[in-house]
Structures are given as structure tokens and as C-alpha cells.
C-alpha positions in Angstrom: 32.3 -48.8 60.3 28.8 -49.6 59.2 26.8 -47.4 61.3 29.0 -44.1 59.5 28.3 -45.7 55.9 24.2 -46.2 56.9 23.7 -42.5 57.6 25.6 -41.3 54.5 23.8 -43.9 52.3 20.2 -42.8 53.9 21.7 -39.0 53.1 23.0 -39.4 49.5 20.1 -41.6 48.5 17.4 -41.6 50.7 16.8 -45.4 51.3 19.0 -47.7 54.1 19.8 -50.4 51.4 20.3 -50.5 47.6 17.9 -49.7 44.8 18.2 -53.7 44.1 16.6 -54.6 47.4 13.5 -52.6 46.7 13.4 -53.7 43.4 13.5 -57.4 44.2 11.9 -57.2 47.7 9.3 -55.3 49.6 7.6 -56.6 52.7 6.8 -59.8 53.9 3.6 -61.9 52.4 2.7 -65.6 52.4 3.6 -65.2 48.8 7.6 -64.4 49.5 7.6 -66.5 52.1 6.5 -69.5 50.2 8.6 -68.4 47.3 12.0 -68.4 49.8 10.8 -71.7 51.4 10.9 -73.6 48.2 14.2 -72.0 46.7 15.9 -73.1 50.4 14.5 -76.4 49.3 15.5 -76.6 46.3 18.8 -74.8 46.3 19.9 -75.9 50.0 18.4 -79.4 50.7 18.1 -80.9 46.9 21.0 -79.7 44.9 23.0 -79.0 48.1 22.4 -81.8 50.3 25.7 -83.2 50.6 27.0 -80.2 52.0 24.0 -78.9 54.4 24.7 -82.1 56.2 28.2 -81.6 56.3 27.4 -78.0 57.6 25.1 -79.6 60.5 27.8 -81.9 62.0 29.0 -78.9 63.0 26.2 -78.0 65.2 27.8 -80.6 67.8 30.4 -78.5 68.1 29.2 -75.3 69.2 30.1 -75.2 72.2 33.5 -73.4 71.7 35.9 -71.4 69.3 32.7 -69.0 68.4 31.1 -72.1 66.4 27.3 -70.6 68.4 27.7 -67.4 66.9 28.8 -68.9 63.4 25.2 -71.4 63.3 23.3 -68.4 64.9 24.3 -66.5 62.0 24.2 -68.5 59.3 20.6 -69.2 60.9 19.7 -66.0 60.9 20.7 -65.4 56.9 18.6 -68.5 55.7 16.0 -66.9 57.9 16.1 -63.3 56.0 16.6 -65.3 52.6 13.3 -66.8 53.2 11.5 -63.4 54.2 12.8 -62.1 50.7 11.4 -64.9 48.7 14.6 -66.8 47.5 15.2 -66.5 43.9 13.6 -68.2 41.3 16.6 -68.3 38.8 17.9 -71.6 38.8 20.2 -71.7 36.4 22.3 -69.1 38.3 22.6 -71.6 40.5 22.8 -71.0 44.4 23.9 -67.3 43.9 22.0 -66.3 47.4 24.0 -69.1 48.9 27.1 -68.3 48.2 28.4 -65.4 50.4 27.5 -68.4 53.4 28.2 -71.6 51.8 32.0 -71.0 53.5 30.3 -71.2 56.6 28.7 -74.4 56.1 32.4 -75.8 55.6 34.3 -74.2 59.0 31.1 -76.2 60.7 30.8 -79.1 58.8 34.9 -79.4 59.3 34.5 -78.5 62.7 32.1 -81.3 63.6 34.5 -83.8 62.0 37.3 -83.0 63.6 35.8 -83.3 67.0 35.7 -86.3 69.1 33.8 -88.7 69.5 32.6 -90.5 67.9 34.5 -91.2 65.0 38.6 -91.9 65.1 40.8 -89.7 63.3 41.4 -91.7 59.9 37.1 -92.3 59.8 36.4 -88.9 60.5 39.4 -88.4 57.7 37.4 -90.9 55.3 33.9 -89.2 56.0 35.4 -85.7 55.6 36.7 -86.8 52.4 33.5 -88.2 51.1 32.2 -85.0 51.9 34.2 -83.0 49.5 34.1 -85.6 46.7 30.2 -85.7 47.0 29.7 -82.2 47.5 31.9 -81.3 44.5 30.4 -83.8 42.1 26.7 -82.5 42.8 27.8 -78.7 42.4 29.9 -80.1 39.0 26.8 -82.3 37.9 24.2 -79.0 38.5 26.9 -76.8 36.6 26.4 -78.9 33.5 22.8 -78.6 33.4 23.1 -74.6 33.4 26.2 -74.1 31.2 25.0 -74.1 27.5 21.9 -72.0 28.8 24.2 -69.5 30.1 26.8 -69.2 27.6 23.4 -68.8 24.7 22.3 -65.8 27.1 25.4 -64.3 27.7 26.2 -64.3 23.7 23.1 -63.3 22.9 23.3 -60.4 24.9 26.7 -59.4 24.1 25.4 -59.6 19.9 23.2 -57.1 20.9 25.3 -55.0 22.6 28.3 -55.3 19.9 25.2 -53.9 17.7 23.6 -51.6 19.5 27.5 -50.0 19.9 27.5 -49.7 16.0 24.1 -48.4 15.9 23.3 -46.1 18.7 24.0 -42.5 18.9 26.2 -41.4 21.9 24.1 -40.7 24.7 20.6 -41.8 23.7 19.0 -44.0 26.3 18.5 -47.5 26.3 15.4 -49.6 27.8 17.0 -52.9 28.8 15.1 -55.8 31.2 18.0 -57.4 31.5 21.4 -54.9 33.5 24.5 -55.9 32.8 26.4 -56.9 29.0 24.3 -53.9 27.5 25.2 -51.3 29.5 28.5 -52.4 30.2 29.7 -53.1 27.0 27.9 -50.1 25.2 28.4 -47.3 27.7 25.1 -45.8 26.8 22.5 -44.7 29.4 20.2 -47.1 30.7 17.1 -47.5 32.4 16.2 -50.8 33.7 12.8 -51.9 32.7 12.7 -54.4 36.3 14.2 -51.0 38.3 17.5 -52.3 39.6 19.0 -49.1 38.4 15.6 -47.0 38.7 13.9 -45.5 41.5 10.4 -45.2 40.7 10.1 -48.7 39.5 11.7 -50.4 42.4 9.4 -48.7 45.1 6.2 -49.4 43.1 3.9 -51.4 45.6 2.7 -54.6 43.7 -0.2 -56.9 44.6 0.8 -60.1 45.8 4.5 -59.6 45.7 6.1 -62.7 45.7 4.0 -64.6 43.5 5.5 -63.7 40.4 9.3 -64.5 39.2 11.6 -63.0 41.7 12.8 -59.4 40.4 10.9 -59.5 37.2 7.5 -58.0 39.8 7.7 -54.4 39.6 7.8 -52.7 36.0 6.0 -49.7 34.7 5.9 -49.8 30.6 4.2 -46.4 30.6 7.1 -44.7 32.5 9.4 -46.4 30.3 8.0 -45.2 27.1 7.3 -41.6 28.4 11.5 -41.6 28.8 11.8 -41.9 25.3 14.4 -44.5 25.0 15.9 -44.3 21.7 16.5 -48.3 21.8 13.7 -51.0 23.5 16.0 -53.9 24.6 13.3 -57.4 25.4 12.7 -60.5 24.5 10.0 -60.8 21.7 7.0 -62.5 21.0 6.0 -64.6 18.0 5.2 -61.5 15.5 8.8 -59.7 16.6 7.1 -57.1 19.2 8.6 -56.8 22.9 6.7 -58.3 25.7 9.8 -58.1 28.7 8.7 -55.8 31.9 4.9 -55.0 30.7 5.4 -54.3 27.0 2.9 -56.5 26.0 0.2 -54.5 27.4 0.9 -51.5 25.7 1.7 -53.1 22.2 -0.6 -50.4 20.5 1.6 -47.8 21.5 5.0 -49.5 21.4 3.8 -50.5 17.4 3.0 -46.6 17.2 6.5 -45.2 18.3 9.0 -48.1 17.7 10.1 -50.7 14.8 12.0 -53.7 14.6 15.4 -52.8 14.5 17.2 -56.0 14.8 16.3 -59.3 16.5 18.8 -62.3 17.4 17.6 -66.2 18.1 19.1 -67.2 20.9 18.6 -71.3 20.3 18.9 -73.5 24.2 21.7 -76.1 23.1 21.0 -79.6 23.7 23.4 -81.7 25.6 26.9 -81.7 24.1 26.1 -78.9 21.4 27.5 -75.9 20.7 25.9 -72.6 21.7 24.2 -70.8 18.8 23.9 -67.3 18.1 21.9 -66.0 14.9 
């Protein structure tokens, strides 16, 4: 199944995996290396402890049932994670986790269940502990994160709800940020961080991996030369955009462009509503 979808991915597009990958990855350096080291850290062993050592009782139980080729697996993901260099976007929270985090359970539960060296109603008391712990951490990180998402997520969907008003059918869109624009507006789009962009996800950058993961690679001259009827970016203190390399062709962007619209997007402190202006 996979080796018929490889060669007609490599013949449609050209590339073995998605635009995303190059635009968030491209080789290994110390840089990405140290990057994905310290987002396991932080992601795996801090905020995820609980469950990582739940996952590892299950290493005594690999013996049988396939539980090797689960932990050689799941070793060799967290491997490729950290050649990658993570992701530096913690208030997602473990989104590069998650499509193994499942895996961690069947081995965590795994090691439980098996004897020795615990009788059934400890191993029954520890496994519980496991799940009450593991769920108050992910509950107690959730909280942290909440009001920041739900103030970006508005925030973009004003802007979209505006830009829907505003913009003429079928004139492009520069965005830095894929996902409530586009979707909601229908409009054409080019990425300014090339998830959605050839040319700017296979531009080779210096010291990739030292930078905030998938915010590397941009190209504001290309951008501009597309003529995107709309500039999409967070702003700086005198209302111009600085997202994806903007900044450093302000002279131009003040040339062509004016301020159309801006929203403040204000972080809610804890307990507070989100806020929208």
C-alpha cells in the first residue's frame, strides 16, 4: 500500500514527502538536533512524565505479544522527532506526540498487568494512579494554553470574517499563518513560511534549526513579486508587517501597501475572558 502511493506522490509532485516536511525540516545539524532534544525534554519527560514512566514499565514486557516491535518503534519515532528538531510551539502542546502517545499506554498497561512483582489489586491501584496523574498534568498544561489559543484563533477568524467582506474573488492572499484565513475565505493563498509553497520550503537556510521551528525559511521578495492583493502578519509598533521577513523590506512594503485594517489580539490573564478588538 505505501510503496504504490510513494511513486505516484514522487510523480505528481516531485518530492517523497509533503511540502510541510521541507518547509519545517531539511537535514540534520547540531542545531535541529539540539532543538528536538529539548522539545523531548520538555514535552516528554517534564509535562509528560507521569505517562513516559507508565510507557517504560512496559519495556519489561517485551518479550511477547509484539510488545519489542511496539518499543522499537516508538524508539525509532522519538529518534526521527529529534533529527527534525521537535517543535518549538508550546502552547500546542505535544502535537508531535500524539499520533504515539497510544503506544505509551498498550506498554505502560502491559507492564502492569504482568507479573511479578506487584499483585493484581496493587498493580490495579498503581495503574490507577497512572491515569489520574497523567490526566491531571495533561488538564493542568491545557489551562495554561487555553486563553492564548482561543485569543489567536478569534483573532484570526476577525480577520478572515473581514478579509471575506473586503477582498475581491480570487485576488491572492499573503498569510504567515495557514489555516482560519484560507479556510474560511476561500481566497488563494500563498504561505509566507511555505507550507503551501514550493520555492520557499526548499530554500536552504543557514543554521537551520536555530530559529523557531517552521517560521526558518521565508522569502519576502518572492512574496511581494506575487502581488498579493492582501499582506496577512503580525505588526510592529508603527502598524507595518514584520511576519516571514517583512521587516527587511519595509521600504518597499510602505511603497506598495497600506494599512488596511489591524486587530489587537490582548493574552487574557488567568480567569479572563478572551478579547478581540
Amino acid at each position: 500500500l505505501v510503496l504504490p502511493h510513494v511513486v505516484w506522490r514522487h510523480g505528481y509532485y516531485g518530492y517523497l514527502v509533503p511540502n510541510t516536511f521541507y518547509a519545517k525540516a531539511g537535514g540534520l545539524s547540531l542545531a535541529s538536533l539540539s532543538r528536538g532534544l529539548i522539545y523531548l525534554r520538555n514535552e516528554l519527560l517534564l509535562l509528560n512524565g507521569p505517562l513516559f514512566l507508565w510507557g517504560m514499565l512496559g519495556l519489561r514486557a517485551t518479550q511477547g505479544r509484539g510488545m519489542a516491535k511496539i518499543a522499537a518503534t516508538l524508539t525509532a519515532y522519538l529518534l526521527y522527532l529529534v533529527a527534525i528538531g521537535g517543535d518549538d510551539w508550546a502552547v500546542f502542546g505535544p502535537r508531535f506526540l500524539v499520533v504515539v502517545l497510544p503506544w505509551f499506554a498498550v506498554l505502560g498497561v502491559t507492564g502492569l498487568l504482568r507479573p511479578p512483582p506487584l499483585r493484581l489489586p496493587w498493580r490495579l491501584m498503581v495503574m490507577a494512579a497512572a491515569l489520574v496523574t497523567t490526566a491531571g498534568i495533561s488538564i493542568f498544561e491545557a489551562r495554561g494554553y487555553r486563553g492564548v489559543i482561543e485569543t489567536m484563533n478569534r483573532g484570526w477568524w476577525t480577520a478572515a470574517e473581514w478579509l471575506s467582506a473586503n477582498a475581491a474573488d480570487e485576488r491572492l492572499l499573503a498569510v504567515d499563518a495557514a489555516g482560519i484565513i484560507p479556510y474560511h475565505t476561500g481566497l488563494p493563498v500563498v504561505e509566507m513560511l511555505g507550507l503551501n509553497d514550493v520555492h520557499i520550503a526548499h530554500l536552504d537556510v543557514d543554521n537551520l534549526g536555530g530559529g523557531l521551528s517552521g517560521h526558518e525559511k521565508y522569502d519576502p521578495l518572492y512574496v511581494l513579486a506575487r502581488e498579493p492583493a492582501f499582506i496577512c502578519s503580525w505588526l510592529d509598533s508603527q502598524g507595518w508587517p514584520v511576519s516571514a521577513g517583512l521587516a527587511s523590506v519595509q521600504s518597499r512594503v510602505r511603497a506598495e501597501y497600506e494599512l488596511s485594517a489591524y486587530f489587537l489580539m490582548r493574552i487574557p490573564l488567568a480567569g479572563e475572558a478572551t478579547r478581540v478588538d
